[in-house]
C-alpha positions as CSV (number, residue, x, y, z in Angstrom):
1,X,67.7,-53.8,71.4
2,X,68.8,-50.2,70.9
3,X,72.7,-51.6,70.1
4,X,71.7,-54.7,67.8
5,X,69.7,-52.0,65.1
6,X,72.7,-50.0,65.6
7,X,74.7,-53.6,64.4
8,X,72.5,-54.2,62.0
9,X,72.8,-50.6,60.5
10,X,76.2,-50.9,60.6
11,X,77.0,-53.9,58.7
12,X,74.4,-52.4,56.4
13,X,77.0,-49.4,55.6
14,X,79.6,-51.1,55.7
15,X,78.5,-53.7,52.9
16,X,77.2,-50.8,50.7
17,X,80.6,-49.0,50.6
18,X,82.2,-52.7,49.9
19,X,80.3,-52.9,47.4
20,X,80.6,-49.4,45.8
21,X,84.2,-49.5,46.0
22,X,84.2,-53.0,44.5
23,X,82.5,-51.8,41.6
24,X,84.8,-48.9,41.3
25,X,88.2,-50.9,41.3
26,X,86.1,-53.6,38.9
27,X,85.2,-50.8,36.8
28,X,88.1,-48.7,36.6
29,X,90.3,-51.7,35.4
30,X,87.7,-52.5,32.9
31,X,87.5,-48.6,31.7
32,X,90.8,-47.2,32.6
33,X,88.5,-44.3,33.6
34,X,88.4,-42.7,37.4
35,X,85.3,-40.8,36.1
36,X,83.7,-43.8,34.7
37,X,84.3,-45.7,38.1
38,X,83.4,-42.4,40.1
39,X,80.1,-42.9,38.2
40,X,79.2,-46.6,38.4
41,X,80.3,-46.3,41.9
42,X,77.7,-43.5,43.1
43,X,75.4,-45.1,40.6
44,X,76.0,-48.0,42.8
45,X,75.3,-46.6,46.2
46,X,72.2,-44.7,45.0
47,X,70.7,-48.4,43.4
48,X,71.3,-49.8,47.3
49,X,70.1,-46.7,49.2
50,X,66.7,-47.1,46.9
51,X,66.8,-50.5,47.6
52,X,67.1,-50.2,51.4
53,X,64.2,-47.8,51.6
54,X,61.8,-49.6,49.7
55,X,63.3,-52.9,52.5
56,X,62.3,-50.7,55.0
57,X,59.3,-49.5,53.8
58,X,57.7,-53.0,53.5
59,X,58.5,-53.9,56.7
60,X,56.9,-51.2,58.1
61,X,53.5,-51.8,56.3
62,X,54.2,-55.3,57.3
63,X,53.8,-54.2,60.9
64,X,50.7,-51.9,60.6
65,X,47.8,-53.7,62.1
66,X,45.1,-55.0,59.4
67,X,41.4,-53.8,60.1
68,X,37.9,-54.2,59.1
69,X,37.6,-57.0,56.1
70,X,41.4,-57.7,55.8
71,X,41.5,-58.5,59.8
72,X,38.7,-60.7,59.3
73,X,39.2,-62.8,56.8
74,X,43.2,-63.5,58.1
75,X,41.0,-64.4,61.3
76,X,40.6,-68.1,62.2
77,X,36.5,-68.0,62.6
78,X,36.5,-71.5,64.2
79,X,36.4,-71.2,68.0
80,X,38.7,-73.1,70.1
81,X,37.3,-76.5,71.0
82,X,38.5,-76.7,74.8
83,X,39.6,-73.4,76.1
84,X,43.0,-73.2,77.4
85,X,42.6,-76.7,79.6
86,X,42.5,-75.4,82.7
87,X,39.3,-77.1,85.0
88,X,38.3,-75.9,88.4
């Protein structure tokens, strides 16, 4: 599992510098300004680095365990009907 996050982190990099330097090229031929691109460009890896914190920030509360009322009212408080079918 170790070598699929590393994947997954990967193509994660690798689509945020895409997309930064696609910005740049789109914006320096708009602008006919290096700065200007330089700009939008780290402007544009800073918006997806935010982005990909706060995506891996939920997910991490997503896996916290719920307790007390939460945990019970997500509970199904009907008890199974036959137990898991096995008869002696």
């Amino acid at each position: 599992m170790i070598g699929a996050g590393r994947h997954v982190f990967s193509a994660i990099l690798v689509g945020m510098l895409v997309t930064s330097f696609v910005v740049a090229i789109w914006t320096g031929v708009e602008t006919d300004s290096g700065w200007v691109a330089l700009g939008w460009a780290v402007l544009t890896l800073v918006v997806l680095q935010v982005g990909y914190v706060v995506l891996i920030i939920s997910l991490m509360l997503n896996q916290i365990p719920k307790t007390g009322a939460a945990a019970s009212a997500s509970a199904n408080p009907a008890p199974p009907l036959h137990g898991d079918g096995v008869s002696l």
